[in-house]
N, C-alpha and C positions, 0 to 999 in steps of 0.2 A: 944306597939301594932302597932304605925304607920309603926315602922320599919319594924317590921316581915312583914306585909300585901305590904309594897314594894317590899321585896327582895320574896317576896313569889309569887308576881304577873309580876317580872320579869322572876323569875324560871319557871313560868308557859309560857310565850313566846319568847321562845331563838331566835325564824326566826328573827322575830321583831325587839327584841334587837339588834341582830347583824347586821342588814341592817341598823338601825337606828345609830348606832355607826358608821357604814362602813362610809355611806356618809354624817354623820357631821365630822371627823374624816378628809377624805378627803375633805371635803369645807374651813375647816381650813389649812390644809397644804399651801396652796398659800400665809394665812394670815401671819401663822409666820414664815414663809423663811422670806418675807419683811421685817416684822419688826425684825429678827435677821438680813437682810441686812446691815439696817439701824444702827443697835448697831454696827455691824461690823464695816461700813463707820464712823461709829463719833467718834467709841473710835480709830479708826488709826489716824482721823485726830487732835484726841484732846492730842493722844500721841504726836504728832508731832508737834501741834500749833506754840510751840516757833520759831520751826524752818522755819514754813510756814510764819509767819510773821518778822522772823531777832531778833525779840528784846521784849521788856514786855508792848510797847505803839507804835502806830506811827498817826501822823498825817500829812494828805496830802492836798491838794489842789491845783485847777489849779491858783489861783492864790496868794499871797505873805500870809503870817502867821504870827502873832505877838505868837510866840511860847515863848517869853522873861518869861512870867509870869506862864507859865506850873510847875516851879520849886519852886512858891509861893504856889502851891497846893501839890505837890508832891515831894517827896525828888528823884531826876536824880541822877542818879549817873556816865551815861554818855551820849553822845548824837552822831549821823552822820544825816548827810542827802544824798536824792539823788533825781534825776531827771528823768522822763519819758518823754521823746517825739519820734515822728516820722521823719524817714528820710529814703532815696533812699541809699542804700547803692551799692557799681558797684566793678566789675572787669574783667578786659578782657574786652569784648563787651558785659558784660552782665549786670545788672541793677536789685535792687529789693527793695521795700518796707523792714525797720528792726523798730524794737523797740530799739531805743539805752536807755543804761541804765547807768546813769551818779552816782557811788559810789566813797565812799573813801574809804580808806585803811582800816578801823576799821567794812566794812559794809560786813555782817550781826554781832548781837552780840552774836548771837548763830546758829549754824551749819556751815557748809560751802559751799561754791561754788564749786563741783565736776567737774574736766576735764575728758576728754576723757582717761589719762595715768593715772587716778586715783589720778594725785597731786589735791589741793587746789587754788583758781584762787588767783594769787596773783603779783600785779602788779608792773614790776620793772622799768618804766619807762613812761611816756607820749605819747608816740607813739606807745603803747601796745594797743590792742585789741581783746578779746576774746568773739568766736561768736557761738549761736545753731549749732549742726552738719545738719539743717534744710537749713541753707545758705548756706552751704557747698554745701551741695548736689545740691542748684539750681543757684551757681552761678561758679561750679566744683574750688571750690577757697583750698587750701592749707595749711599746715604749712611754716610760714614765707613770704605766699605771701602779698602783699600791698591793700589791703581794702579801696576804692574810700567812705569818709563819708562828706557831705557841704564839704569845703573848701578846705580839706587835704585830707591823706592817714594816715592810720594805719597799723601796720604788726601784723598778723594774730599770736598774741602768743597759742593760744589753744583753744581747741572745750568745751564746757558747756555740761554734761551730764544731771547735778540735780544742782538746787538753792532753794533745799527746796521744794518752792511750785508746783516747773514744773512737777511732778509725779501724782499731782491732778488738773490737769487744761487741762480745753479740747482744747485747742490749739488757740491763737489768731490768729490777723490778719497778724502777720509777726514772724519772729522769732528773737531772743532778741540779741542784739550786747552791750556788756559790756566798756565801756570807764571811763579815772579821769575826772574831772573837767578842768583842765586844756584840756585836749584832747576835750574838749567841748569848752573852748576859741580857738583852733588852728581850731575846724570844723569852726567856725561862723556862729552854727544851732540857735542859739537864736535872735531874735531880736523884735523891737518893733511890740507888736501884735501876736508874736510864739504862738502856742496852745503848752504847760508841762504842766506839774504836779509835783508839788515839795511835798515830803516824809520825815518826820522830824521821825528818829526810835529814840527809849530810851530807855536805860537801868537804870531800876528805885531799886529804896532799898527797899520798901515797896510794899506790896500786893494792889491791884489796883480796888476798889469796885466801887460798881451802886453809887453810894456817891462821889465819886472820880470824873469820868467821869465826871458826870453833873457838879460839880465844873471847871474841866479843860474847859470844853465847856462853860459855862459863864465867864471862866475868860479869851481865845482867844475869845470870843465874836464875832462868825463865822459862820453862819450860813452852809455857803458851805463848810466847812473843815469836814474832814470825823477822826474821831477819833477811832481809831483798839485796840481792845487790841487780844491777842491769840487766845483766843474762837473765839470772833468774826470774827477773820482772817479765822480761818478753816470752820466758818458760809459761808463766801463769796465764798472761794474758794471751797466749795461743792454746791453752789447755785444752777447749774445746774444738778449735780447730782440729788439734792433735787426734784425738777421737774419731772426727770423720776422715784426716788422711789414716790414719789407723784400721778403720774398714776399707775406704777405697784400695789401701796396701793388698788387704785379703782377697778383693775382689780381683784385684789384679792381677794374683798370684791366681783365681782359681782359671783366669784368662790364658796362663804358664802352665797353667795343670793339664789345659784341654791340649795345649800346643806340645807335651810331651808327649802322652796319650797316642797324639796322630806323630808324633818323630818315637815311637815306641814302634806303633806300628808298620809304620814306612819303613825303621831300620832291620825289623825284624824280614818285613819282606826281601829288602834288601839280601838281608844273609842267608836268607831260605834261595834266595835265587842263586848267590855267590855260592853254595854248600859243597860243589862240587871242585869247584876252583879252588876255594879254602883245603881243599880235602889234597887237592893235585900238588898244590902248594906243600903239604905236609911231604909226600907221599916223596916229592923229588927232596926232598934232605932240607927244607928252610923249615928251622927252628918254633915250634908253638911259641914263642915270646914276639920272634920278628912276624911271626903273622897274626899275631894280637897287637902291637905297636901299628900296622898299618891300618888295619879295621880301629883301631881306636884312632889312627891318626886323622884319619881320611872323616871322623866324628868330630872330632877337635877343629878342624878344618872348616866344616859345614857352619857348627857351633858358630864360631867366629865373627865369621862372614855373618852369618844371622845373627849375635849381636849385635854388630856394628853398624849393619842396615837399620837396627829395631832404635840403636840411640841417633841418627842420622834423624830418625823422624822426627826426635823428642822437639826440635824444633818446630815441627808442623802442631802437631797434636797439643804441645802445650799452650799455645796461646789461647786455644780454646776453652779449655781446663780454668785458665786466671780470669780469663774475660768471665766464664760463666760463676764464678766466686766473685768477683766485682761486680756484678749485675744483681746477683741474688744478695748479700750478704753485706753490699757497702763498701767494700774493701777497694784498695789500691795498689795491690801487688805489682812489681814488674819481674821482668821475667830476666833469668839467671840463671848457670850453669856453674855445678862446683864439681870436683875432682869428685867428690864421693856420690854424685847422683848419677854419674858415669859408670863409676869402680863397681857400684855393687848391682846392677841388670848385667853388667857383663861377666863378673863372677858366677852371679845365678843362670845366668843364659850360657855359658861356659859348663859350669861343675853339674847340675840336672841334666844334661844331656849325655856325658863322661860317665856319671855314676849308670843311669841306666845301659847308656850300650857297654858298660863291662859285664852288667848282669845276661846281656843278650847275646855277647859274644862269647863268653867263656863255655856254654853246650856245644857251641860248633867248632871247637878246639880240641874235641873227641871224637872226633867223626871217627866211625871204625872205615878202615881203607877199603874193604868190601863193595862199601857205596859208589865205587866210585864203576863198578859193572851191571850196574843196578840201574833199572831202565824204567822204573817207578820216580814220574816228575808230576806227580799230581798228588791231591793232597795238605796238608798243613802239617811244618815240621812241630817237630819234637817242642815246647814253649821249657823256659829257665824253669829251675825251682822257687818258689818260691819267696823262701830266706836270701837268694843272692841278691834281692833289691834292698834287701834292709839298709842298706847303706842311703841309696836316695831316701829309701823311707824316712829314714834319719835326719837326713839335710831337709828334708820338704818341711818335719814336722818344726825342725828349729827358726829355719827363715819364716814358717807361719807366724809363732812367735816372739821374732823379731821383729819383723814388718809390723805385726797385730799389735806390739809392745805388752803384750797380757797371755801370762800363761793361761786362764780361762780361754777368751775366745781364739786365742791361736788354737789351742789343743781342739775344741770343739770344732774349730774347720779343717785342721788338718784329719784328724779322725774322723768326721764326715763324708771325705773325700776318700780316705783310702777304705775306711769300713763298706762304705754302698760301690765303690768299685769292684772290690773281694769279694761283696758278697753277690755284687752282679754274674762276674767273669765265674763264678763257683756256679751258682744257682741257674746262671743263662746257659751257661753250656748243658749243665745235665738234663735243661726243658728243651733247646732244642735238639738233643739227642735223641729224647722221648718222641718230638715231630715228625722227625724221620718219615714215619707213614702217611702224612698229610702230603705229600709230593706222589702219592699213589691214588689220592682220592680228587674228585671233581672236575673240573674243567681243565682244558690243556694249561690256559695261563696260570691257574692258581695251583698245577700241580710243579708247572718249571718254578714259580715265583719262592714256593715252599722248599723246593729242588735247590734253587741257591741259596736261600736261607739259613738252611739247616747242612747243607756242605761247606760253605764258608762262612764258617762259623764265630772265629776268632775275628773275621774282619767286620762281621755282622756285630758283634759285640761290642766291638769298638767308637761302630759309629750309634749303637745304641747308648755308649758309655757317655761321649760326648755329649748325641742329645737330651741327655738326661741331667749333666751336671749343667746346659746353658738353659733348660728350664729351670731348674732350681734355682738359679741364681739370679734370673730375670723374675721372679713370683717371688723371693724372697722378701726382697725392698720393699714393696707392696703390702706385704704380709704383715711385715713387723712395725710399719707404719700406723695398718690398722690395729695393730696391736696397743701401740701406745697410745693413739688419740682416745680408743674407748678407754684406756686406762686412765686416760688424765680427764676425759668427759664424762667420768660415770657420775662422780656425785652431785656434780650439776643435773644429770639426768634423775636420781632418786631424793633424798632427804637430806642432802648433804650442804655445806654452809655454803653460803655466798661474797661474806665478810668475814675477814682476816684483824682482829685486833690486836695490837702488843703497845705497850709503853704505858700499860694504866697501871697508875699508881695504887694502894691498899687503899687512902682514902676514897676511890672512888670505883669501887665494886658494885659497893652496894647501890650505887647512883646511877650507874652503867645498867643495871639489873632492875633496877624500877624503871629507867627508860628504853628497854625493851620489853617490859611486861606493858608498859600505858599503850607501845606502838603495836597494836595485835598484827599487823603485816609482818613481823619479825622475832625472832624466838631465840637464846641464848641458848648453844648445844653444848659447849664445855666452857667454865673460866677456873684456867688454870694456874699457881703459883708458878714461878720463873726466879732461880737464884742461881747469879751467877758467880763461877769461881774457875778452877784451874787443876787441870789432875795432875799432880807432883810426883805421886809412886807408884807401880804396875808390882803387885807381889814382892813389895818392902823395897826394892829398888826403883830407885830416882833415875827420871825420863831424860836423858840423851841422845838426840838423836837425831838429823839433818834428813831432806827429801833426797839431797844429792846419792846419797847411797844407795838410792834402790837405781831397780834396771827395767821393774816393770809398774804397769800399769796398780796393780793390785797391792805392789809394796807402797810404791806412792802413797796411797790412798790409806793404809795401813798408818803410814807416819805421818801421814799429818792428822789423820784422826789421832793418833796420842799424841801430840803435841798442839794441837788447838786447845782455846779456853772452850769448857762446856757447861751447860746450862742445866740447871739438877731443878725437880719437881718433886711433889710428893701429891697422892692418892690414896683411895683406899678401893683395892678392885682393880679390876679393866674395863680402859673405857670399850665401847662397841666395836672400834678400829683396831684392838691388841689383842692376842689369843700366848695363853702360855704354853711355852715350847717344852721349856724344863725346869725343874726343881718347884719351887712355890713363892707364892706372894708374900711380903714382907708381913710380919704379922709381931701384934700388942705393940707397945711404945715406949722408944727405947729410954732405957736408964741406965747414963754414963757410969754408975756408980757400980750398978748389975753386970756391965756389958763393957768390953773392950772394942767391939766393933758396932758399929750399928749397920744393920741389916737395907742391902739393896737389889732392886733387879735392873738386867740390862736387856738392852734390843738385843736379838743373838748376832745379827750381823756386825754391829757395834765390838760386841764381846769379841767375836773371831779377829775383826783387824787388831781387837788390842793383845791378842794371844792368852786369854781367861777363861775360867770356865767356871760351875758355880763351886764354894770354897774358895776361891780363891780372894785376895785381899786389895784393896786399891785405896790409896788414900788424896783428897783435896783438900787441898786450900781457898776456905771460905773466906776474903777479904782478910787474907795474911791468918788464921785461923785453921790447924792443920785438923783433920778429920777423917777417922781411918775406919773403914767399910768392911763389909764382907760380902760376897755375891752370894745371893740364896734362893736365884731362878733367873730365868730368860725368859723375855716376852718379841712376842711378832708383831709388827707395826708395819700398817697397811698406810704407809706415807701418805700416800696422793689420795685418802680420804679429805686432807685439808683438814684436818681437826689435830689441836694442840696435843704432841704426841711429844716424847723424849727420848733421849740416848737410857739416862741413868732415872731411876724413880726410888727414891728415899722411905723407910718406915714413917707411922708417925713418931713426933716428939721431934727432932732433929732441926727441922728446917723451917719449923713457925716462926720463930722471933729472927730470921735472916734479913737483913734489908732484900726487899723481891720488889717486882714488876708482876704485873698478870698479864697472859695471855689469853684468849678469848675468840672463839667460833661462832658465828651467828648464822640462822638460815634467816634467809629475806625470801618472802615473795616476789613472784618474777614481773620487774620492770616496777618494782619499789627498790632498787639497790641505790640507783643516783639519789634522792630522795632522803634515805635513809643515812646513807655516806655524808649529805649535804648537814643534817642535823646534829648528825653527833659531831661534825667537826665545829658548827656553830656553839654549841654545849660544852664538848672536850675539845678543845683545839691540840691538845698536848699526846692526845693520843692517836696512834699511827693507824691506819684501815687501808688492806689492802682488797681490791676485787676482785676475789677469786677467779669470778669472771674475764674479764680484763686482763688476768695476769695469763690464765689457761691461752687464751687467744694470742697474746705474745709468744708463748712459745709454740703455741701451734704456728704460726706464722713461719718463725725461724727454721722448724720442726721443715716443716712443706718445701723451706730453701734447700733446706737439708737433703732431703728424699731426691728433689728433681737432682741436686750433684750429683749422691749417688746412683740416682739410676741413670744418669748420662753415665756415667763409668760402667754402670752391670751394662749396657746397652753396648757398649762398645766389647766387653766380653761375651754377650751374644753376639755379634758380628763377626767375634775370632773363635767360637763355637760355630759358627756356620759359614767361615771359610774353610775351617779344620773339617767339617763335613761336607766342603765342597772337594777340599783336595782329596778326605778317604774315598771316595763317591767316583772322581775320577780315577783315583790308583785302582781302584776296586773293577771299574769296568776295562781300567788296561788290563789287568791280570784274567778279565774274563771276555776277553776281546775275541779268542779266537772260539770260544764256547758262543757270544752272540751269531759271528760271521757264520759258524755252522748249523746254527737256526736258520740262519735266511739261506744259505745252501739246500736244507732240508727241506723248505719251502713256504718258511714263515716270513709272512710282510714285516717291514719296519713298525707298522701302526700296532699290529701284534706283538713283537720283540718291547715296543715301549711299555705296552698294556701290563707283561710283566713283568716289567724292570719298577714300574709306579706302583705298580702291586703289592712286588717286596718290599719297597720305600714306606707304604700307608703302614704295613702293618708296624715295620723298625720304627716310623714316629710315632705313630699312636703307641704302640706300647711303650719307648723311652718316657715322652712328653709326661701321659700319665704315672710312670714310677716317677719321672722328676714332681711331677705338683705332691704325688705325695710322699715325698723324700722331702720338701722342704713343707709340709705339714710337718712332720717329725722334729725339723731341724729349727722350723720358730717356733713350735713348741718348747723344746730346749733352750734356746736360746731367751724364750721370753722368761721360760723361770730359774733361767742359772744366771744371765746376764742381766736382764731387766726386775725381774723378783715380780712377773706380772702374770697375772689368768694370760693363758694365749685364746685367741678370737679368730675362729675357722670363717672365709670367707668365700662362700662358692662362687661366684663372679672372678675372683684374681686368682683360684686355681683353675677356671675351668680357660679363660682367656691364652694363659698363652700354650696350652694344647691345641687348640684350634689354629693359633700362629705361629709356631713351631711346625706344625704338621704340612700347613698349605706352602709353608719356604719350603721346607723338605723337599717335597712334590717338586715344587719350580724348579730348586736346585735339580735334583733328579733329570726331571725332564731335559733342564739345557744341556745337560752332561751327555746325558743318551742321547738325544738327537746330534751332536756332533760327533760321537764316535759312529754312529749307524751312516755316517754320508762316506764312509772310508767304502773301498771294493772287497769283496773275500778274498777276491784273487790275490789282491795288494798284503793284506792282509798275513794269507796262508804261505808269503812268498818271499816274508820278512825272515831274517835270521835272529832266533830268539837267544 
């Protein structure tokens, strides 16, 4: 019986149905494009793993590995290593930052190293070198020309197309120059204190489990050694990807939000119209349970249906989605379907519509039977309490982050959304309550126009609700765009360096320093010590600890900050770019004999992922040399000033006699940086120069790829924001159809009836539009200094822009809606059985 009285009660309202389908249906579309994205991106990278990483294990670190006992865990069946570091690579008069890449003959153990003629990179000599077609281009260098690297020269054997991983990797700080070993003793890039990274790859005989790992990890007994296997590899080198499907997810969820919003609305009208039926229902003897099973079924129903529609598209929509990541970004996705990009839009397109129509249906499960002689059909029912949605509240806030992978910004968008909705649906009803009187004053249209405004009030709200969260969300991307570019263009804009230097050795400071005081176009802002070591203990206990374990973005980020090798300094002060947060600066100089701890501060953000505070104890290992600290303040470090800044900063006495490196910040005059670059690498060849310049431009570049995806995705969540106001708009003028038909009975034209239906629309956008722009003032302010850690940058052009184009769609919609319900007859109309 329950069935038939579903599909019987559906048959009986097909508008309903279909509007209700339309726009959950489209709320979901944003959802599982993403998550087919996301399957897309992981099964290419998980095809390709082997190749992305060379081999079935590797392990790295900046500094030496006791890898001997790897093979007491595991059966190796063979082994290479190789070397990362930086250097200035030159030719002609020209000069440039390279990533050299120090392999042997056997490296990778799977795939290959592609040249430009399509052979295989394969080295037949020590004075070979094959480099990015990147260098090529910025240093106009050739086949067989001589390649300036430290010491020597190399001749240019061939250009690198693909090494695997370079087709998913959004572009370092230099581009890669491949050399042997030997070609590494002939440059003379290594010496005491060099910043590499040595890379030990394997090729193992057995399959490689969560069991394995942890054993290989306590038997190198490493805290800083970074242990790969495949998966993992394709984990890292999609990281950033991860991040933008990570926003796209939330965007797409707020596309879900708007689409419940109008299936909140629609359902409740639904039941407002059912109330009497429900009530008859009761009244002849069938059970409040079987007539909650059918109003929840006939939900289930819809649900369904509308996801199935919404993943039938993911077809359509996604190819657009890879095409526009392969155009922007380089990439070479194809497109795929897995069980789980399916499973979870139809769970969420499923249980978000469940949990809310239980909170909508259970007040009309107490109808008192009275109602049922009651000849009052006008009006807006009784709305839930409040607390019965807690439940979707629930689910929304956890799928935020999930999808988000980051308890921060899931929590900041889920709270966004329901805080400015609550406080909307609170605050808008009791001002338009207060309007009331404006439907008494002025002209006929602007007294009807305020007339329905402020009487339907709940549905006015709603479409206000909508347009308020698809301007926020389209002004958003915009927003936090400029947020970041002033942030990363400010010190090129004031006093800030232009040159980036690391790998200069002690003896040559003071050489570096006299050749920028002779070159008065350039000026030395900081040269900092650099020693590097390994943090072994967090508050007497020794670091164990794997990336696999976390769930979110934030723990990630947490472990492998303590388990990365770090780089310790020492000052006296703060430089211009630090501001102390808490406790105080290290002070007088320590004396092992006085002192069991010697005295440090940390970045506070630094401190928070490693779980410290000041008092508390951390100890490293300086070149096998254990060294046990004390925290005795926090400092604030304005990164993207570009000036040599640290995690950890040392008292004096501690860290003078360390084998170090210096790092070092230079301002150059503008359009003496090539010039300057070109000199010192004539001088230092050994020493590495990055341009700030140069580098800012890279990621602004990438940054720009960035934006246009995202905002092709908020762009298509304004589309299902203003089809979700195209369906409230038409349900809104069915419900008030026979209120239009007896205006023009009474002897208003159509042109008149429009005048006020545009009327009420200007004023419901312009007021949403406007709370949206400045609803997402609030929310990238937020967002810039919980997520970004950045000043946020008010722009009047991209808040005032899409009020103006919110408001004119508005109007359009509007208008086409009215004009096809105004061509129906009154007669026709007044003659319908409601």
């Amino acid at each position: 019986m329950v069935f038939r009285l579903i599909f019987r009660e559906l048959k009986s309202s097909p508008k309903f149905s279909l509007i209700f389908i339309l726009n959950l249906a489209i709320g979901l579309i944003g959802l599982v494009a993403i998550q087919s994205f996301k399957s897309s991106f992981s099964d290419e990278l998980n095809s390709r793993s082997k190749t992305i990483l060379g081999g079935d294990l590797s392990i790295s670190s900046r500094l030496d590995v006791d890898i001997s006992k790897v093979s007491d865990v595991i059966k190796v069946e063979d082994l290479t290593r190789s070397i990362r570091l930086f250097s200035m690579a030159g030719y002609s008069e020209q000069s440039r930052l390279a990533s050299i890449r120090v392999i042997e003959d056997k490296y990778p153990f799977y795939g290959n190293i592609v040249l430009e003629d399509g052979s295989f990179l394969e080295f037949k000599n020590d004075h070979e070198a094959y480099i990015y077609p990147e260098l090529k281009r910025q240093l106009n260098i050739s086949l067989g020309d001589e390649l300036i690297v430290g010491e020597t020269t190399f001749k240019v054997a061939g250009f690198v197309i693909d090494d695997g991983a370079q087709s998913f990797q959004m572009g370092g700080i230099a581009p890669r120059v491949y050399i042997t070993f030997k070609g590494l003793e002939r440059a003379e890039l290594i010496k005491e204190g060099s910043t590499y990274s040595n890379k030990y790859l394997f090729k193992v005989k057995e399959k490689i489990t969560k069991e394995k790992l942890k054993a290989i990890s306590l038997a190198i007994n490493d805290s800083s050694a970074r242990i790969v296997t495949p998966e993992k590899s394709s984990q890292q080198v999609s990281r950033i990807l991860n991040y933008i499907n990570d926003f796209l997810g939330l965007v797409s969820l707020s596309g879900l939000f708007l689409a419940s919003m109008a299936m909140m609305y629609l359902f409740r009208s639904f039941l407002y119209k059912r109330r009497k039926e429900i009530a008859i229902f009761q009244f002849l003897g069938l059970k409040k349970s079987t007539v909650f099973f059918v109003l929840i079924g006939q939900l289930f129903v819809l649900s369904l249906i509308s996801s199935l529609i919404a993943i039938s598209f993911g077809p359509v929509i996604l190819p657009l989605i890879i095409k526009l990541f392969n155009e922007q970004l380089g990439y070479n996705l194809q497109l795929t379907y897995t069980f789980a990009s399916i499973l979870i839009p139809l769970i969420v397109g499923i249980l978000s519509p469940m949990l809310i129509g239980v909170a909508l249906i259970l007040p009309y499960l107490n109808i008192d039977f009275k109602f049922l002689f009651s000849f009052d059909d006008e009006g807006e029912g009784q709305g839930s309490r409040w607390y019965i949605y807690l439940p979707w509240i629930i689910f929304f806030y956890i799928i935020s982050i999930v999808i988000g992978h980051s308890v921060i910004i899931g929590s900041i968008f889920a709270s966004f959304l329901f805080l400015s909705l609550g406080l909307l649906f609170l605050i808008g009803n009791f001002i338009l309550k207060r309007l009331r009187g404006l439907s008494q004053r002025g002209s006929l249209s602007r007294k009807l126009a305020w007339g329905f405004l402020t009487r339907y009030r709940v549905s006015s709200l709603f479409i206000i609700a909508s347009l308020m969260i698809s301007t926020t969300m389209i002004t958003l991307i915009p927003t936090l765009r400029n947020v970041l570019l002033t942030e990363l263009e400010g010190p090129l804009r004031g006093d800030g360096p232009a040159l980036f230097l690391f790998d200069i050795q002690p003896e040559q400071v003071e050489d570096l320093n006299s050749f920028f005081v002779a070159n008065e176009e350039s000026e030395v802002l900081v040269m900092a010590p650099m020693i590097r070591s390994r943090l072994s203990k967090i508050k007497g206990e020794r670091i164990q600890s794997s990336v696999e374990e976390s769930m979110t973005r934030e723990q990630e980020r947490a472990i492998r900050m303590r388990n990365r090798g770090v780089n310790l300094s020492y000052r006296e002060g703060l430089d211009i770019s630090e501001t102390l947060t808490a406790g105080r600066l290290t002070e007088g100089v320590y004396d092992l004999e006085k002192s069991e701890f010697a005295e440090i501060t940390l970045e506070h953000r630094y401190a928070s992922r490693l779980g410290v505070d000041i008092g508390d104890t951390l100890e490293f290992e300086i070149f096998g040399i254990p060294l046990a600290t004390k925290i005795v303040g926090l400092r604030e470090v304005k990164w993207t000033s570009f000036r040599p800044n640290f995690f950890i900063q040392f008292q004096k006495g501690v860290l003078e006699d360390a084998p170090k490196t210096f790092v070092s910040a230079v301002k150059v005059n503008k359009g003496s940086v090539g010039d300057i670059s070109q000199k010192l690498f004539e001088k230092f060849p050994n020493v590495s120069v990055v341009d700030i310049t140069r580098a800012i431009d890279r990621v602004t570049n990438i940054m720009e790829s960035m934006v246009l995806i995202l905002t092709s995705m908020t762009l298509l969540v304004f589309i299902v924001g203003l089809l979700v106001l195209y369906s409230l708009i038409s349900h809104q003028l069915i419900i008030r159809l026979k209120d239009l038909n007896l205006l023009k009975i009474l002897g208003l034209n159509d042109r008149m009836i429009l005048k006020v239906v545009l009327l009420e629309t200007s004023i419901i956008a312009l007021s949403s539009s406007i709370i949206g722009s400045l609803l997402c003032v609030i929310l990238g302010a937020i967002v810039s200094k919980v997520a970004f850690k950045s000043s946020f940058v008010f722009s009047l052009p991209i808040a005032i822009m899409p009020i103006i184009g919110v408001s004119f769609i508005s109007l359009v919609i509007t208008y086409l809606a009215t004009r096809s319900m105004l061509k129906r007859n009154a007669a026709e109309v007044f003659g319908e059985v409601n």
